[in-house]
Biopython code that builds the backbone (N, CA, C, O; Angstrom):
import numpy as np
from Bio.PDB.StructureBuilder import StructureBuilder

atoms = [
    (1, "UNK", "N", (-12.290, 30.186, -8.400)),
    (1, "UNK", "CA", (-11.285, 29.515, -7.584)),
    (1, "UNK", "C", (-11.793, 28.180, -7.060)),
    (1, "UNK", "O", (-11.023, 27.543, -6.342)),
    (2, "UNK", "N", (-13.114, 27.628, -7.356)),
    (2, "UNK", "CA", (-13.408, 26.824, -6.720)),
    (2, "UNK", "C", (-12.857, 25.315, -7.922)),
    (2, "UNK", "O", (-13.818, 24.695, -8.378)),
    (3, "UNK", "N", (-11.759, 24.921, -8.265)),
    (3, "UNK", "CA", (-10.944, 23.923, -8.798)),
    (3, "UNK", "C", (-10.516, 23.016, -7.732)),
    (3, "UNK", "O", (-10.217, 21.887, -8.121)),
    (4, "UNK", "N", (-10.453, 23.164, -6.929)),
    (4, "UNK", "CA", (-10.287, 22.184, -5.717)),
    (4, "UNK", "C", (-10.210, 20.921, -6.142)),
    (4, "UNK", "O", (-10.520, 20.751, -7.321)),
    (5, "UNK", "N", (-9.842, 19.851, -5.436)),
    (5, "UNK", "CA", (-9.516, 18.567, -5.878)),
    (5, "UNK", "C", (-9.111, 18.236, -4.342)),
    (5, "UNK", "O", (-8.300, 18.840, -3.641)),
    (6, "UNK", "N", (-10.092, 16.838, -3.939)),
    (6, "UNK", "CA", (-9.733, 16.203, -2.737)),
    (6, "UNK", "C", (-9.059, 14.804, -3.506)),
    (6, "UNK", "O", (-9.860, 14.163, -4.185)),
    (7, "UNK", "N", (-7.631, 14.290, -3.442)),
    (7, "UNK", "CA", (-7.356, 13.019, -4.140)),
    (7, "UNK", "C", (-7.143, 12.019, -3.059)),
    (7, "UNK", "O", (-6.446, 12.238, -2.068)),
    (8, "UNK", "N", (-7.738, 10.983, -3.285)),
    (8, "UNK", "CA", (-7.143, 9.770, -2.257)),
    (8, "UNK", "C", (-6.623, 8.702, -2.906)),
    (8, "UNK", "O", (-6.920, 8.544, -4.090)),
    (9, "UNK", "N", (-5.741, 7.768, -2.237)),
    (9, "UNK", "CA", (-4.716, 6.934, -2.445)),
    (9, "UNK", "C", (-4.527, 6.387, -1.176)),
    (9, "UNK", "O", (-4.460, 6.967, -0.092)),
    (10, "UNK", "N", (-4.398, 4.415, -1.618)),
    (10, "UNK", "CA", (-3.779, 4.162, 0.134)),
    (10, "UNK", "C", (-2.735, 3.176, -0.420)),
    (10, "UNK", "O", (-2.520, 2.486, -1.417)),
    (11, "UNK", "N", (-2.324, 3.419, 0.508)),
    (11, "UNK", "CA", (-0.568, 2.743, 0.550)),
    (11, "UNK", "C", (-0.404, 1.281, 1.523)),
    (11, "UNK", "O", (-0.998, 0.899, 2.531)),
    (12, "UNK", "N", (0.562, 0.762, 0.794)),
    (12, "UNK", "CA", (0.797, -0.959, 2.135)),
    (12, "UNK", "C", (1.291, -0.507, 3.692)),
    (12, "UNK", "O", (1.362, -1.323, 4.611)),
    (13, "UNK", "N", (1.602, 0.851, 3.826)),
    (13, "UNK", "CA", (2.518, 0.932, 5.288)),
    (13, "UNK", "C", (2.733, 2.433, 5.306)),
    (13, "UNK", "O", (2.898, 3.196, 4.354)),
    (14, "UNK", "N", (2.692, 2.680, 6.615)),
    (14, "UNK", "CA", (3.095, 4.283, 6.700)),
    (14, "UNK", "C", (4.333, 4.563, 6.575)),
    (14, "UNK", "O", (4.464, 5.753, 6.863)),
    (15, "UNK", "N", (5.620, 3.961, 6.212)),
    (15, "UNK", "CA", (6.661, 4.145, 5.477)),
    (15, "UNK", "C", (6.440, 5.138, 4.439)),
    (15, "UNK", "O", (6.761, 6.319, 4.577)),
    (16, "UNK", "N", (5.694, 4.482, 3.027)),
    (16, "UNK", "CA", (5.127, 4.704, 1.945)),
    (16, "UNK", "C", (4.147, 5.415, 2.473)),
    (16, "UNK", "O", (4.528, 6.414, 1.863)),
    (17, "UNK", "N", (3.506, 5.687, 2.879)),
    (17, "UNK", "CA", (3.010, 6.735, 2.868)),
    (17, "UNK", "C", (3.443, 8.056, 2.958)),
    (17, "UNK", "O", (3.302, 8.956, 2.130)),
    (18, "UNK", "N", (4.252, 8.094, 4.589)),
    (18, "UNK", "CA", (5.202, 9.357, 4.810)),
    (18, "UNK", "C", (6.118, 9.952, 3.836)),
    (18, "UNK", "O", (6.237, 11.121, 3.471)),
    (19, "UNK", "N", (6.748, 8.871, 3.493)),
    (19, "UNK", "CA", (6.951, 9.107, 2.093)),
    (19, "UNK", "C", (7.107, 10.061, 0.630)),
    (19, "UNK", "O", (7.938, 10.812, 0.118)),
    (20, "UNK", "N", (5.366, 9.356, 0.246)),
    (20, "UNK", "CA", (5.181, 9.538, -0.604)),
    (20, "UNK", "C", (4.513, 10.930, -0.296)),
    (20, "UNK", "O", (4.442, 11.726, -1.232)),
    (21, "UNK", "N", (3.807, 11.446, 1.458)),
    (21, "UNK", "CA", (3.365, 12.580, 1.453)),
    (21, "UNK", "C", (4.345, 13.917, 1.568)),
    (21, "UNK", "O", (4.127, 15.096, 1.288)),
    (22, "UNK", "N", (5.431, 13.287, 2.058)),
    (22, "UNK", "CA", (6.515, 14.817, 2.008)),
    (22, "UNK", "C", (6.745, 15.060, 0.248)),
    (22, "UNK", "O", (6.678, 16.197, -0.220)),
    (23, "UNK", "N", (7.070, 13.619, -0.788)),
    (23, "UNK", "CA", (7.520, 14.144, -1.772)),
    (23, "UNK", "C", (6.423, 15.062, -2.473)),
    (23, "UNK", "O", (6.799, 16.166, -2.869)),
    (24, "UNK", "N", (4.998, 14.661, -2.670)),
    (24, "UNK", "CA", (4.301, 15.972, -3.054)),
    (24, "UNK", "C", (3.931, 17.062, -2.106)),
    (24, "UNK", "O", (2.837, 17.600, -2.278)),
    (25, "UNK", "N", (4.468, 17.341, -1.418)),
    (25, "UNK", "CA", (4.226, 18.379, -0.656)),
    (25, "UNK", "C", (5.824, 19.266, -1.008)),
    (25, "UNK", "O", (5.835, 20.488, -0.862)),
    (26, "UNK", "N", (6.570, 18.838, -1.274)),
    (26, "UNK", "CA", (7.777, 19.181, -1.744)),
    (26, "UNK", "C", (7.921, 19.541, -2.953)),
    (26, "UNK", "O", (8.773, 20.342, -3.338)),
    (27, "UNK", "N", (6.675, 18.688, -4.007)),
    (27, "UNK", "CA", (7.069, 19.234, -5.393)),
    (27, "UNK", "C", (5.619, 20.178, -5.554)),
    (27, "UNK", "O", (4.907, 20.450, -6.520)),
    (28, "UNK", "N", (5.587, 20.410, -4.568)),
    (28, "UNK", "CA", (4.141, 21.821, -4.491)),
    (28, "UNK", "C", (3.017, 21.690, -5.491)),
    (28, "UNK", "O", (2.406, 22.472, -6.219)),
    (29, "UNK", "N", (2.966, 19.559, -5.080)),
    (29, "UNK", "CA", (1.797, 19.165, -6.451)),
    (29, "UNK", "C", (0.470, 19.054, -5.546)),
    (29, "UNK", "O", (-0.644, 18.741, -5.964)),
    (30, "UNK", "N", (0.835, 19.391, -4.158)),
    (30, "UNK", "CA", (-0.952, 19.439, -3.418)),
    (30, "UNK", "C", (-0.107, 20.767, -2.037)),
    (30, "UNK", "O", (1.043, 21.095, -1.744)),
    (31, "UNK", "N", (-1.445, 21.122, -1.588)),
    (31, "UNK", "CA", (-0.907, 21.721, -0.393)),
    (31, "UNK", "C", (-1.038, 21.330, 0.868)),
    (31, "UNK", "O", (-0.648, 22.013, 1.815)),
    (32, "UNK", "N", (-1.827, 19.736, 1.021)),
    (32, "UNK", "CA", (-2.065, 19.469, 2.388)),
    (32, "UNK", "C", (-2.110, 18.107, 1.825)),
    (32, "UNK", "O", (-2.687, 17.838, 0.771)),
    (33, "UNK", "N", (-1.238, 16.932, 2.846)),
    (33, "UNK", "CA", (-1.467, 15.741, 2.593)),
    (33, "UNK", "C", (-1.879, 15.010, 4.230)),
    (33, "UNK", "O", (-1.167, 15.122, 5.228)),
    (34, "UNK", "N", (-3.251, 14.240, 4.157)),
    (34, "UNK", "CA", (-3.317, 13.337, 5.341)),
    (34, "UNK", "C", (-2.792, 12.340, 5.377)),
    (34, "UNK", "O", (-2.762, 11.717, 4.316)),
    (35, "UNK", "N", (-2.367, 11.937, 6.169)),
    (35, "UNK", "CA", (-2.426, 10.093, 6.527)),
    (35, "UNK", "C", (-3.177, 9.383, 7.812)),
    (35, "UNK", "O", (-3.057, 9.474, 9.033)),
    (36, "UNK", "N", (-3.969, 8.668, 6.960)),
    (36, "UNK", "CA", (-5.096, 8.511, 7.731)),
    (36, "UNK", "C", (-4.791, 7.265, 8.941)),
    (36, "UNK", "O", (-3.646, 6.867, 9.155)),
    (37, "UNK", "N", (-5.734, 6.848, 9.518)),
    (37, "UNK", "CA", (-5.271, 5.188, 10.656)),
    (37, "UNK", "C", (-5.639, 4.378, 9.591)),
    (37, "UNK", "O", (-6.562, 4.502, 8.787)),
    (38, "UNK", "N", (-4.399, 3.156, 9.756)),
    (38, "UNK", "CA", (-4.702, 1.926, 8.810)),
    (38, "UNK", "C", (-6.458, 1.598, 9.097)),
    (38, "UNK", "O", (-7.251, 1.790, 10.019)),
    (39, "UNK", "N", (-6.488, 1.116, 7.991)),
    (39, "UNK", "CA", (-7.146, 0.358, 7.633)),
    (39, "UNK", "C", (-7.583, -1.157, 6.759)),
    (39, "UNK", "O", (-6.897, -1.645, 5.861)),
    (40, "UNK", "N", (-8.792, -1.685, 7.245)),
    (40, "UNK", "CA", (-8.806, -3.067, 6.128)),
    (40, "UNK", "C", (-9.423, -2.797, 4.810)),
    (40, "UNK", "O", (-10.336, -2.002, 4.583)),
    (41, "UNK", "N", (-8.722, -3.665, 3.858)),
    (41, "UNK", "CA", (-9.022, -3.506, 2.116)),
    (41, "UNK", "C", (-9.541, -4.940, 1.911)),
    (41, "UNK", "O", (-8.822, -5.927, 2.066)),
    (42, "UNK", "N", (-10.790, -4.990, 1.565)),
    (42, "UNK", "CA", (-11.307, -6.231, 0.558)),
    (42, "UNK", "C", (-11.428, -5.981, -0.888)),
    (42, "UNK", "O", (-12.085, -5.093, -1.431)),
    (43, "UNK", "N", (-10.826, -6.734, -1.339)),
    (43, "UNK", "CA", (-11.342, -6.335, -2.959)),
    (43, "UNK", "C", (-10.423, -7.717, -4.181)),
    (43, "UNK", "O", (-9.434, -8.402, -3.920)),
    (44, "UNK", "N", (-10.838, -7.699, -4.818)),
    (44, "UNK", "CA", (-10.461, -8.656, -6.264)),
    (44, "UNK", "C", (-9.490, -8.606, -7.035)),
    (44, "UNK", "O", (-9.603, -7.824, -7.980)),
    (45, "UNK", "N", (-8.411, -9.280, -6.933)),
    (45, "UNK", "CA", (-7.094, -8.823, -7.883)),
    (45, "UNK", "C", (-6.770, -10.549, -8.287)),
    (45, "UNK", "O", (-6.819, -11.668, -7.777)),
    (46, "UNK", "N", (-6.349, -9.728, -9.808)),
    (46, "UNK", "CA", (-6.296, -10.805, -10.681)),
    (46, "UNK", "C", (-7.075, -12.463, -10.250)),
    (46, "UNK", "O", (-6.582, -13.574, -10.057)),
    (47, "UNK", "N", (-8.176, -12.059, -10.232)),
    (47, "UNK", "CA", (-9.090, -13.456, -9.657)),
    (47, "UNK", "C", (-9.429, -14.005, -8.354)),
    (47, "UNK", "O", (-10.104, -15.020, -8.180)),
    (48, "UNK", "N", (-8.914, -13.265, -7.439)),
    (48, "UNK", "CA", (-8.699, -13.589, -6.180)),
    (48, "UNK", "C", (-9.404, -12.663, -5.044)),
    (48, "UNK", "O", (-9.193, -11.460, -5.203)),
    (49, "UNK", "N", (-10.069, -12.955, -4.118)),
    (49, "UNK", "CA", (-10.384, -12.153, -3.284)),
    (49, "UNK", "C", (-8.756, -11.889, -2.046)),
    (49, "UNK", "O", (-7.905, -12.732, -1.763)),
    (50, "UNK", "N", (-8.866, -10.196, -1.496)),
    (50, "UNK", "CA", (-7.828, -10.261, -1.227)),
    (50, "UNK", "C", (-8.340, -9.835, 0.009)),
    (50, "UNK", "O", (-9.510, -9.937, 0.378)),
    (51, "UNK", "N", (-7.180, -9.242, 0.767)),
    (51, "UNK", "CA", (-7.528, -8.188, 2.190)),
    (51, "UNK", "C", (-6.140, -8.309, 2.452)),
    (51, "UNK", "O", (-5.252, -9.161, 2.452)),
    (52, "UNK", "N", (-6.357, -6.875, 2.717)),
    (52, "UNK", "CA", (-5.056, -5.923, 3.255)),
    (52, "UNK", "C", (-4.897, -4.934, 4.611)),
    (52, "UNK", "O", (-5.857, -4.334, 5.095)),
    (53, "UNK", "N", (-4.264, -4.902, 4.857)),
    (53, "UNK", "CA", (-3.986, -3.356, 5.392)),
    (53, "UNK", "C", (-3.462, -2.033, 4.556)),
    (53, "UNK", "O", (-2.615, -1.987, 3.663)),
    (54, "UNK", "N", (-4.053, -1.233, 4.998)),
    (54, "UNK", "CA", (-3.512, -0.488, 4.109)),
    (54, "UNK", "C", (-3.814, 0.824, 5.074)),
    (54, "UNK", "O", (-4.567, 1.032, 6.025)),
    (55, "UNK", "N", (-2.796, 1.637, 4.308)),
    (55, "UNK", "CA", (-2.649, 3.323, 4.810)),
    (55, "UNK", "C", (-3.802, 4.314, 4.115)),
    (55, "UNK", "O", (-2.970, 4.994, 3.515)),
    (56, "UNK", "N", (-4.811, 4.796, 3.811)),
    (56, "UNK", "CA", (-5.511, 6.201, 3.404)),
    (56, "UNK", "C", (-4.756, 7.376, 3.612)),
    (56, "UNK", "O", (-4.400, 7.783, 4.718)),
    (57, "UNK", "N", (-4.438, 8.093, 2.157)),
    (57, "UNK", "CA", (-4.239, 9.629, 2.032)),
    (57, "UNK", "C", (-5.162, 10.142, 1.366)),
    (57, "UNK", "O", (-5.773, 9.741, 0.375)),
    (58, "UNK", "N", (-5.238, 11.178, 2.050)),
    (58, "UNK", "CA", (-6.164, 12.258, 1.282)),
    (58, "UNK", "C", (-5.604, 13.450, 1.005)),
    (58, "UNK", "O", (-5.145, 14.188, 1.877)),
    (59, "UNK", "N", (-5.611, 13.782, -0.568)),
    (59, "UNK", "CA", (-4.336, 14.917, -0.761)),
    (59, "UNK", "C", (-5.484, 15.986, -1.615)),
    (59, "UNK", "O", (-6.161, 15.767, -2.620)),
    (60, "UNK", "N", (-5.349, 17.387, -0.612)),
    (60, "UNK", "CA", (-5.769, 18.501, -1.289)),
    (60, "UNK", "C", (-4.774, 19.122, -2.468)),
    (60, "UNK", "O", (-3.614, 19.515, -2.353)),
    (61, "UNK", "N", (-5.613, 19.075, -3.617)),
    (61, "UNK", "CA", (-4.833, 20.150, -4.454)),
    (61, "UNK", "C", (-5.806, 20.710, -5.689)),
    (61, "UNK", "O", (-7.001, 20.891, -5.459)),
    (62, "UNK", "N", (-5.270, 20.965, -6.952)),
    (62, "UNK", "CA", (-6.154, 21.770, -7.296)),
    (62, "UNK", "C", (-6.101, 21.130, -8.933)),
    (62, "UNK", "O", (-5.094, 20.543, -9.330)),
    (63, "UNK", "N", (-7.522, 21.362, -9.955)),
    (63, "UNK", "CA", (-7.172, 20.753, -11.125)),
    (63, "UNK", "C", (-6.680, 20.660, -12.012)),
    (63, "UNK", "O", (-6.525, 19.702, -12.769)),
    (64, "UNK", "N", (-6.160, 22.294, -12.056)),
    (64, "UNK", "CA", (-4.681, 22.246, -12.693)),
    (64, "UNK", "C", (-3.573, 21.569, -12.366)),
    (64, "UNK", "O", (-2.597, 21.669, -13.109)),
    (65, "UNK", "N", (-3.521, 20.881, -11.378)),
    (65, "UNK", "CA", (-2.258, 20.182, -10.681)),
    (65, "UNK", "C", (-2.501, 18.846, -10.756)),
    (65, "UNK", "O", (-1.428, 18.263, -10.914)),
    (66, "UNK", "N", (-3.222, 18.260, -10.723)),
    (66, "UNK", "CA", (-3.937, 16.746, -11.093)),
    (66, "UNK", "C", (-3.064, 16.100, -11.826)),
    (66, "UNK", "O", (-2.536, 15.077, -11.391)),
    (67, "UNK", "N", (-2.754, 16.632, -13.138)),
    (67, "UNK", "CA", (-1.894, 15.652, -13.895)),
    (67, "UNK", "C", (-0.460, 15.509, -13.408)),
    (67, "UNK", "O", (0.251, 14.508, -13.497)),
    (68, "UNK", "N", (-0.137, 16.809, -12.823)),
    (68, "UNK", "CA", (1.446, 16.070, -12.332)),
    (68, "UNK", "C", (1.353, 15.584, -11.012)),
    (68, "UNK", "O", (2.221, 14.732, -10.822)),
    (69, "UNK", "N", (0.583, 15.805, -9.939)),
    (69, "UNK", "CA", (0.236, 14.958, -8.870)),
    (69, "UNK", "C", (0.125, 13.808, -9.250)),
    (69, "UNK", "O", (0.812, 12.990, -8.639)),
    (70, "UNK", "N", (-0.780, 13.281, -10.410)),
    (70, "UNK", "CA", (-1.200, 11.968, -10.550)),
    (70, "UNK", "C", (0.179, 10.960, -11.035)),
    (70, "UNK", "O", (0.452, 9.778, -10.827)),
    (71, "UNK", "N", (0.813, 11.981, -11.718)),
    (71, "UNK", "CA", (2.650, 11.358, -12.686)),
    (71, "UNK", "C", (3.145, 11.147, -11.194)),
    (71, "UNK", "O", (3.349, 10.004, -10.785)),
    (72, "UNK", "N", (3.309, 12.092, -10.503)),
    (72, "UNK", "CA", (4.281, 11.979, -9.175)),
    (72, "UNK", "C", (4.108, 10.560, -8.605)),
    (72, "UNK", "O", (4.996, 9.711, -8.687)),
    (73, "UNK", "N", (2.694, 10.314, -7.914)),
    (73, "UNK", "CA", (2.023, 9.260, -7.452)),
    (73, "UNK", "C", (2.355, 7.721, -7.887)),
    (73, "UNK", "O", (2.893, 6.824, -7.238)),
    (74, "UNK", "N", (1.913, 7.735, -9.030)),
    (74, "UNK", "CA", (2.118, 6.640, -9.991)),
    (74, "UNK", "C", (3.953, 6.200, -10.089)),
    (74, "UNK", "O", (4.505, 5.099, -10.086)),
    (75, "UNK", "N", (4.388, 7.303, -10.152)),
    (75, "UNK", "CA", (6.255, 7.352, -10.563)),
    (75, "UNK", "C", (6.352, 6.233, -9.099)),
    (75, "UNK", "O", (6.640, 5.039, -9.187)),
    (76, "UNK", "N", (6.019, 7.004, -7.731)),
    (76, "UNK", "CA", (6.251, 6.824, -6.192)),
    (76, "UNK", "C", (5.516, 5.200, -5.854)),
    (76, "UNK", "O", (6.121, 4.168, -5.563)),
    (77, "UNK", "N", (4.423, 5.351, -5.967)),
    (77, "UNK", "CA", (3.781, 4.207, -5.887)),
    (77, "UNK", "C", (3.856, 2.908, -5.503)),
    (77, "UNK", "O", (3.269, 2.361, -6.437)),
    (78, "UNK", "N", (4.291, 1.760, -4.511)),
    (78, "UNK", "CA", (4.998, 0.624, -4.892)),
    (78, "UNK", "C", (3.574, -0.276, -5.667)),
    (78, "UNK", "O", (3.937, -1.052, -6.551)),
    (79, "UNK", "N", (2.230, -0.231, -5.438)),
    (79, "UNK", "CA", (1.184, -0.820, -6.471)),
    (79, "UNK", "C", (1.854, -0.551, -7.483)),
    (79, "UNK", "O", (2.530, 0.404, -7.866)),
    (80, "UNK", "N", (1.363, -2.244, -8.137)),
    (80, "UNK", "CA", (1.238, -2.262, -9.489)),
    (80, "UNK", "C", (0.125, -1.341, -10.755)),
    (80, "UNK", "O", (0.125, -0.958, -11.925)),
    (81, "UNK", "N", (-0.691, -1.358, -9.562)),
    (81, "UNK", "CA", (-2.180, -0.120, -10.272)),
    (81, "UNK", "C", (-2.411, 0.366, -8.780)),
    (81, "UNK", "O", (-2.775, -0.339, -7.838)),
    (82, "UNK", "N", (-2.120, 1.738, -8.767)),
    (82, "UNK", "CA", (-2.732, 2.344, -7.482)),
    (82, "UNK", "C", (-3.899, 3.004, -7.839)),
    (82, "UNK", "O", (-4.261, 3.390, -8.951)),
    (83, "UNK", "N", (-4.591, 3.108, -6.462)),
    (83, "UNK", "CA", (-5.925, 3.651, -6.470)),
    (83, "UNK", "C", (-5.521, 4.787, -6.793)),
    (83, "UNK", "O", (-4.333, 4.858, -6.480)),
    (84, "UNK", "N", (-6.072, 6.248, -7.515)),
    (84, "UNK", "CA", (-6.120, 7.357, -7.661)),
    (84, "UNK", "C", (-7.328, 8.038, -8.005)),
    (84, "UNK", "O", (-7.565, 8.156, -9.207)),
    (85, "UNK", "N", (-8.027, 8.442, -7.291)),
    (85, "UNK", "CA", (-9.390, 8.806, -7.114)),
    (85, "UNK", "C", (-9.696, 10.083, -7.011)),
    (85, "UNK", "O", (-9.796, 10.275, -5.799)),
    (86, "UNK", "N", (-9.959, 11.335, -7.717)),
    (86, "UNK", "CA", (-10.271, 12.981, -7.363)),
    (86, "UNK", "C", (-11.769, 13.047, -7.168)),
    (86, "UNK", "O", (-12.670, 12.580, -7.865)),
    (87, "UNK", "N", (-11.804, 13.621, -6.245)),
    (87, "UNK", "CA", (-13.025, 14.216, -5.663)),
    (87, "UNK", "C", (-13.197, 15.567, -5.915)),
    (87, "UNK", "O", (-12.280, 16.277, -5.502)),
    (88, "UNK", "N", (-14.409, 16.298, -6.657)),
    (88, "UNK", "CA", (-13.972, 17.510, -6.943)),
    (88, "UNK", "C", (-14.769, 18.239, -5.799)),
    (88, "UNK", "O", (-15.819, 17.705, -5.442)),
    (89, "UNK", "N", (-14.382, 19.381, -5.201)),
    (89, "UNK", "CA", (-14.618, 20.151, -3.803)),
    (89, "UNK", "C", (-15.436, 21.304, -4.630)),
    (89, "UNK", "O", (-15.129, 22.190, -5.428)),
    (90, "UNK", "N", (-16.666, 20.815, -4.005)),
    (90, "UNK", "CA", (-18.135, 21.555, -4.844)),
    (90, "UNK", "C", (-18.427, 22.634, -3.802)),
    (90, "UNK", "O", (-18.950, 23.677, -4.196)),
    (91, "UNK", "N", (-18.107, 22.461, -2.371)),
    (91, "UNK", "CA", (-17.937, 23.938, -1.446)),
    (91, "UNK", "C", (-17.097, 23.728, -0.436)),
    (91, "UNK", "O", (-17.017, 22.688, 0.217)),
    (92, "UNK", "N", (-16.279, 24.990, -0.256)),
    (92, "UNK", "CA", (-15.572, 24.587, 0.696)),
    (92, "UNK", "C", (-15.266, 26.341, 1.048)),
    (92, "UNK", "O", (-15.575, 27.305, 0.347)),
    (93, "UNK", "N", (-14.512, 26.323, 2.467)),
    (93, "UNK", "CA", (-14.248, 27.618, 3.075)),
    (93, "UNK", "C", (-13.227, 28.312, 1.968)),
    (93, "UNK", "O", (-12.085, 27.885, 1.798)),
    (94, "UNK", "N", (-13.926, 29.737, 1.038)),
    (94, "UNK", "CA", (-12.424, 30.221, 0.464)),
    (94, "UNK", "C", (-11.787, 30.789, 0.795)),
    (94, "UNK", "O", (-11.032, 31.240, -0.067)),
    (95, "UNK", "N", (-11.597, 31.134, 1.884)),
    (95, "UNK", "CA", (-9.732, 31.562, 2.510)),
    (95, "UNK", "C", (-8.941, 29.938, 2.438)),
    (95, "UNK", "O", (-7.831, 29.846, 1.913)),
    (96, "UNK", "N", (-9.554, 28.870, 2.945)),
    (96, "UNK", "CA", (-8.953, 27.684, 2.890)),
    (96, "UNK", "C", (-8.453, 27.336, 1.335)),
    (96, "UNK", "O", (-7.268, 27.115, 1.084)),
    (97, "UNK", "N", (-9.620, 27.314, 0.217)),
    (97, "UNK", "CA", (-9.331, 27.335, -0.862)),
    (97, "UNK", "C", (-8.062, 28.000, -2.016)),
    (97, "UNK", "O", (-7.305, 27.577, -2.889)),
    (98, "UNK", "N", (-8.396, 29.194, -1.403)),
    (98, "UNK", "CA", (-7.363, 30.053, -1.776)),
    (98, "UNK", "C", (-5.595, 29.802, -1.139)),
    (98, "UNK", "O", (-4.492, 30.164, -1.549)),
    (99, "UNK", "N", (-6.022, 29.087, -0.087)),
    (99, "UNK", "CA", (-4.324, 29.059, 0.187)),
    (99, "UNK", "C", (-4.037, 27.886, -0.289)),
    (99, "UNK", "O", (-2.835, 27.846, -0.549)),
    (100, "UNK", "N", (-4.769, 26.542, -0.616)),
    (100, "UNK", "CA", (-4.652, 25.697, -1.617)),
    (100, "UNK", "C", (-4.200, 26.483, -2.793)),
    (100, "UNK", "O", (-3.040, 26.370, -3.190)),
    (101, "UNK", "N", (-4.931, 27.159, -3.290)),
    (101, "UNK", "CA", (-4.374, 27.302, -4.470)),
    (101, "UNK", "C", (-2.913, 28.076, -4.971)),
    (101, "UNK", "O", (-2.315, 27.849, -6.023)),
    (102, "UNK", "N", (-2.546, 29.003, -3.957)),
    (102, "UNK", "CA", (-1.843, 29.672, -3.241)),
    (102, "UNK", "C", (-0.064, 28.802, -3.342)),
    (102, "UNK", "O", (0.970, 29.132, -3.923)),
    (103, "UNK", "N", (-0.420, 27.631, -2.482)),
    (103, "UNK", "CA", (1.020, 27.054, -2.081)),
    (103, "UNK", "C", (1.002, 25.853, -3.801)),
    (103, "UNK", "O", (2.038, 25.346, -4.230)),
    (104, "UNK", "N", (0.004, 25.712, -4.286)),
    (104, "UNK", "CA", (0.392, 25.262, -5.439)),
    (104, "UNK", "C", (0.752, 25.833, -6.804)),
    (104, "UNK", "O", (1.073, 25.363, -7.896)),
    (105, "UNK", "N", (0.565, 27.024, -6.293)),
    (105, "UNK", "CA", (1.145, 28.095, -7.666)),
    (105, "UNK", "C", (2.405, 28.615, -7.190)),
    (105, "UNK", "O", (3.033, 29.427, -7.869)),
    (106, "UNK", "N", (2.767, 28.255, -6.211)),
    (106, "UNK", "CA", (4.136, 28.743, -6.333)),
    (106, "UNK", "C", (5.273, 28.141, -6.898)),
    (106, "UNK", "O", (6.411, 28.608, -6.909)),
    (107, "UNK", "N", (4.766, 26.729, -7.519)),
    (107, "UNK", "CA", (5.503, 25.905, -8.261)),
    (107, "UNK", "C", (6.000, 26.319, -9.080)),
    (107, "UNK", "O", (5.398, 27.013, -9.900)),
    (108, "UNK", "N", (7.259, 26.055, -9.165)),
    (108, "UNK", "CA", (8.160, 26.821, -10.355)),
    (108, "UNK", "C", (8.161, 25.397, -11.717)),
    (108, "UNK", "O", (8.511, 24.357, -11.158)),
    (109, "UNK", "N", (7.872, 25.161, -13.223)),
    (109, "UNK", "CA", (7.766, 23.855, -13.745)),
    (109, "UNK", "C", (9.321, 23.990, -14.184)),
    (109, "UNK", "O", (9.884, 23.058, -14.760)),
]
sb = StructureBuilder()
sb.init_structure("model")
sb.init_model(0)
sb.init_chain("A")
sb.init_seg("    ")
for serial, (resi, resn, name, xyz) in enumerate(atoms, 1):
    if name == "N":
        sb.init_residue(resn, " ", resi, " ")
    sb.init_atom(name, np.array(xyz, "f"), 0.0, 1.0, " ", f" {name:<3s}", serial, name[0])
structure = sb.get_structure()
């Protein structure tokens, strides 16, 4: 059971974020979504140094679920390339684990 998957993604505004965290939590593609306090983004796009604000989520789910979490995301997204980053959860409490895995199998495809 230990498939776990911590995914993060940050968004321009907690609009998009809220968002984008009810719709996978709705299509039972993670079982817990954060939204974190803005934060600042430095980084390089198309030639340019940039800086942003931006929103941090951190979405528990599991690696069987990855690929349609990641479709959902991308579909939702307003980036042109969003960050999508899995962290794989090497230990974690399994009663916690298990109900991760739990509210994502109840997905009907």
């Amino acid at each position: 059971m230990m498939d776990g998957l911590l995914v993060m993604t940050n968004l321009p505004d907690v609009a998009s974020a809220d968002k984008l965290a009810l719709q996978i939590i709705e299509a039972r593609a993670a079982a817990c979504v954060n939204r974190l306090a803005p934060c600042t983004s430095v980084y390089r796009w198309q030639g340019k140094v940039e800086t942003a604000t931006e929103i941090p989520v951190l979405i528990k789910t599991t690696r069987p679920a990855y690929a349609r979490l990641e479709k959902l995301i991308r579909a939702a997204h307003p980036y042109e390339l969003p960050e999508i980053i899995a962290f794989p959860v090497t230990e974690a409490l399994p009663e916690y684990l298990h109900w991760v895995n739990a509210e994502i199998q109840t997905h009907k495809e």
